[in-house]
C-alpha positions as CSV (number, residue, x, y, z in Angstrom):
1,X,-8.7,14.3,-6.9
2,X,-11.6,14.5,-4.8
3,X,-13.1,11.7,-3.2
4,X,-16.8,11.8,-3.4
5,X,-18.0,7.7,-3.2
6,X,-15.7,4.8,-1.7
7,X,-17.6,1.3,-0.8
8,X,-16.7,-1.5,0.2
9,X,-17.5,-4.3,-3.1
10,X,-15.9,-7.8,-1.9
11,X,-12.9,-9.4,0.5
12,X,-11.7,-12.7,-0.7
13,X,-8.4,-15.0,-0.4
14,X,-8.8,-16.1,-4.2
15,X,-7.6,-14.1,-7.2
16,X,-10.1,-15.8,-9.3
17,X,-12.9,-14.2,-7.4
18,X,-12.0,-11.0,-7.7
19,X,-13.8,-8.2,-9.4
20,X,-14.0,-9.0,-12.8
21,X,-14.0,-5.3,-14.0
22,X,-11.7,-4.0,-16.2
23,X,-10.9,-1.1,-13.9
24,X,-7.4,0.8,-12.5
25,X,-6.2,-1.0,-9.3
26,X,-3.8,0.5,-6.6
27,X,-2.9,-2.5,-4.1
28,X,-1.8,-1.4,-0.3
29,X,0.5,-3.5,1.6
30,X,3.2,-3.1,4.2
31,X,4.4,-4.9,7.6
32,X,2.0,-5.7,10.0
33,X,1.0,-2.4,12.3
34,X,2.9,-0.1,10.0
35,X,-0.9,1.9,9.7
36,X,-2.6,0.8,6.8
37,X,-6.3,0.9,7.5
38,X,-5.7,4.6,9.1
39,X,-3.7,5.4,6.1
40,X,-6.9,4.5,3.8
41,X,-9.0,6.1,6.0
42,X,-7.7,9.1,5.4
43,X,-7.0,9.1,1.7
44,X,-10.8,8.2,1.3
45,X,-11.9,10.6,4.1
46,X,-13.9,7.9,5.8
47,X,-13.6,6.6,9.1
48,X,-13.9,3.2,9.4
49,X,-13.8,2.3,5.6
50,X,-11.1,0.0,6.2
51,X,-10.9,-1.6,9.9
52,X,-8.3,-0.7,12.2
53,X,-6.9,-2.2,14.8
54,X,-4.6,-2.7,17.7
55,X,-3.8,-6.2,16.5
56,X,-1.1,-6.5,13.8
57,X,-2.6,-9.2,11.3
58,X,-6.3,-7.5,11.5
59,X,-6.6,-7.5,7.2
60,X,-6.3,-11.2,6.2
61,X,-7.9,-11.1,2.8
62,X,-8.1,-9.6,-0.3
63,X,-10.4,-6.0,0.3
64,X,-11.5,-4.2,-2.6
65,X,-12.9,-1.0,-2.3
66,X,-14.2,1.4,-5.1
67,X,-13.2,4.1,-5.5
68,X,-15.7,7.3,-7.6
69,X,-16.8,4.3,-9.6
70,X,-13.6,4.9,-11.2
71,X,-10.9,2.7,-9.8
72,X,-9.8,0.0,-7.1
73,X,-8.4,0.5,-4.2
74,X,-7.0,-3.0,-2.5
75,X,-6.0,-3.8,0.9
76,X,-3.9,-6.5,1.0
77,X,-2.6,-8.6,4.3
78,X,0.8,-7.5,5.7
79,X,3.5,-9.8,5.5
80,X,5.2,-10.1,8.9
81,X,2.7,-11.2,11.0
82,X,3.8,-11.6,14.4
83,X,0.6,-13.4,15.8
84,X,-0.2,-15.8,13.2
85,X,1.4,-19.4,12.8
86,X,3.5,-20.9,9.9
87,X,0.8,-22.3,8.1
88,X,-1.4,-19.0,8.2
89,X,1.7,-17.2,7.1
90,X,2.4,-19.7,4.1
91,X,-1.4,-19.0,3.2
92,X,-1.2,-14.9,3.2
93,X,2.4,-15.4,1.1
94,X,0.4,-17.6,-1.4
95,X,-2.6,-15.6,-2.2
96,X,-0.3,-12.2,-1.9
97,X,1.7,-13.8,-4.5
98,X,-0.7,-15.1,-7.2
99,X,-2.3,-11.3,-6.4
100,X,0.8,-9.6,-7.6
101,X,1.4,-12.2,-10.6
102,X,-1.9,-12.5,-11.8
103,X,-4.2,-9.5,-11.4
104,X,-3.8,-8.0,-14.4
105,X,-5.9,-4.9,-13.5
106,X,-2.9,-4.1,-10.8
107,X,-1.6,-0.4,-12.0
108,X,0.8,-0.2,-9.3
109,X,1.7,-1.1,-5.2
110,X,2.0,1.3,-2.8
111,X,4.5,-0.3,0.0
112,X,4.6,1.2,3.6
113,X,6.8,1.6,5.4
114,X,7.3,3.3,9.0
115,X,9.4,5.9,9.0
116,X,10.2,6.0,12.7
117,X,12.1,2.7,12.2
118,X,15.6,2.2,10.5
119,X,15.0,0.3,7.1
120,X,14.0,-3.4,8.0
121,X,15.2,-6.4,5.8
122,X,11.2,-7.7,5.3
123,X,10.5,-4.3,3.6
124,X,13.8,-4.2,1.6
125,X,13.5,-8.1,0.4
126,X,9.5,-7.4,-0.1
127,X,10.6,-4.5,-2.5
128,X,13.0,-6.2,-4.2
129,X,10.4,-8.7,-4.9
130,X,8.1,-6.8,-6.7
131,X,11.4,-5.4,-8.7
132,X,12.5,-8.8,-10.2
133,X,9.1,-9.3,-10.8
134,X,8.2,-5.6,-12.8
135,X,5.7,-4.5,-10.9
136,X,5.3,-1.2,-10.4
137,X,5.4,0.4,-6.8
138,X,6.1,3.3,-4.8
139,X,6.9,3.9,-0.7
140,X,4.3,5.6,1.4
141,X,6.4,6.8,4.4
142,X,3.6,6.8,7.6
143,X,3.5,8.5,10.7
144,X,5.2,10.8,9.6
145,X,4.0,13.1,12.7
146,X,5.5,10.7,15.5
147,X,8.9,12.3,14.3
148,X,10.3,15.8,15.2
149,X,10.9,18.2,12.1
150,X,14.9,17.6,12.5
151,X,14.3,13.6,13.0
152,X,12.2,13.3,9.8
153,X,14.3,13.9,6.8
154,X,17.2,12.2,8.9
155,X,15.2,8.6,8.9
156,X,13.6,9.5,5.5
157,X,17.8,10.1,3.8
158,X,18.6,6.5,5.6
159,X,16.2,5.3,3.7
160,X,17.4,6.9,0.8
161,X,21.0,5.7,1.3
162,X,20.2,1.9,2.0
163,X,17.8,1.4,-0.9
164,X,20.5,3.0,-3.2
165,X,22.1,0.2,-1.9
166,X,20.3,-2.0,-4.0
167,X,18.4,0.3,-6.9
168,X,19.5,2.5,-9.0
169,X,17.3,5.3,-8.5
170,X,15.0,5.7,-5.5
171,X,11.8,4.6,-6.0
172,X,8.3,7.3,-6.5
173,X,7.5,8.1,-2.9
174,X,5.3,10.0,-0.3
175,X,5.9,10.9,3.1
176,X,2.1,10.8,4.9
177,X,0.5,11.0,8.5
178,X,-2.8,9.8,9.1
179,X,-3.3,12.3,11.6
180,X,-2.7,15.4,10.2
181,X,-3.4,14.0,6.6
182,X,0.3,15.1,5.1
183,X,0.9,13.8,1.9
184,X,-3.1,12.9,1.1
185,X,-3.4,15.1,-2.1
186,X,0.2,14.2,-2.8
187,X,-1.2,10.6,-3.0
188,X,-4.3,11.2,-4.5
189,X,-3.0,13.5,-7.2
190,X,-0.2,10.9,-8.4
191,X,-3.6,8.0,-8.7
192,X,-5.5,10.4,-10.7
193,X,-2.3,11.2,-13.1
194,X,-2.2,8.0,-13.8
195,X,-6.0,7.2,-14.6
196,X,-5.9,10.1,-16.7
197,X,-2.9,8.4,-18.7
198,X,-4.6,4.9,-18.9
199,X,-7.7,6.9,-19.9
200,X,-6.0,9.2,-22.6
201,X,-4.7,5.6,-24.0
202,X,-6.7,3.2,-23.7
């Protein structure tokens, strides 16, 4: 899929207010810092489409973005935040939640994960989560390039191993830098699959 138009359409902290159209959505979310905004970036092959940052807790609402007129990307707050207090935390968890139960448009989460770090209990309960509650999801691995060749498929296999702890089957998922843009048409093409499904059925 090529990506020829992605704008910027509305960033709220209601599910109510979101776009009303009937179109595809793909929701983003992962621990604070785990490179989200650079990840968009390079999937839509704009720069500062969504806002990066130094500071873990930069995206604290609801972003949609669309995507060739086609389809929805949304960039949801991380979970994890290590700079915001209880009460802001309880307020992200809230509207996350009611996101991922009520947005009926949602075609499925993308959860990232970095793979330079050994599986962490927020991911694995966050994962688990979406699970119980049937909705669809796969893993984007990032930063992929901050690991050697040998290291990467070592971290990426205990992955493997300690959500087979839990799952069946491992979950769909990517391994991606933001860097070099691994795993961008590996993303991209599995998005368009789908819209072509939706499209062929609806």
């Amino acid at each position: 899929m090529k990506i020829s138009s992605a704008e910027f359409v509305v960033s709220n902290s209601d599910v109510a207010k979101c776009p009303k159209d009937k179109l595809p959505e793909y929701a983003f979310i992962g621990r604070s810092n785990v490179g989200k905004s650079s990840l968009i970036n390079m999937l839509t092959s704009r720069k500062s489409l969504a806002k990066t940052s130094g500071r873990p807790g930069k995206t604290q609402l609801i972003n949609h973005f669309i995507i060739n007129k086609t389809w929805f990307l949304v960039d949801l707050p991380g979970y994890g935040y290590a700079r915001v207090s209880k009460s802001a935390k309880k307020v992200f968890q809230k509207f996350i939640t009611a996101y991922f139960s009520k947005r009926t448009q949602l075609v499925s989460a993308f959860v990232l994960v970095d793979c330079r770090h050994e599986p962490q209990k927020i991911d694995l309960e966050f994962m688990q989560w979406l699970g119980e509650n049937q909705i669809p999801f796969s893993i984007i691995f990032t930063k992929a390039d901050k690991l050697s060749k040998n290291k990467l498929p070592i971290q990426i296999n205990s992955y493997i191993k300690e959500m087979l702890k839990y799952w069946e089957e491992m979950p769909n998922y990517f391994i991606t830098s933001s860097s070099s843009g691994l795993g961008k048409e590996e993303v991209l093409s599995y998005i368009d699959d789908i819209n072509k499904q939706l499209k062929s059925t609806s």
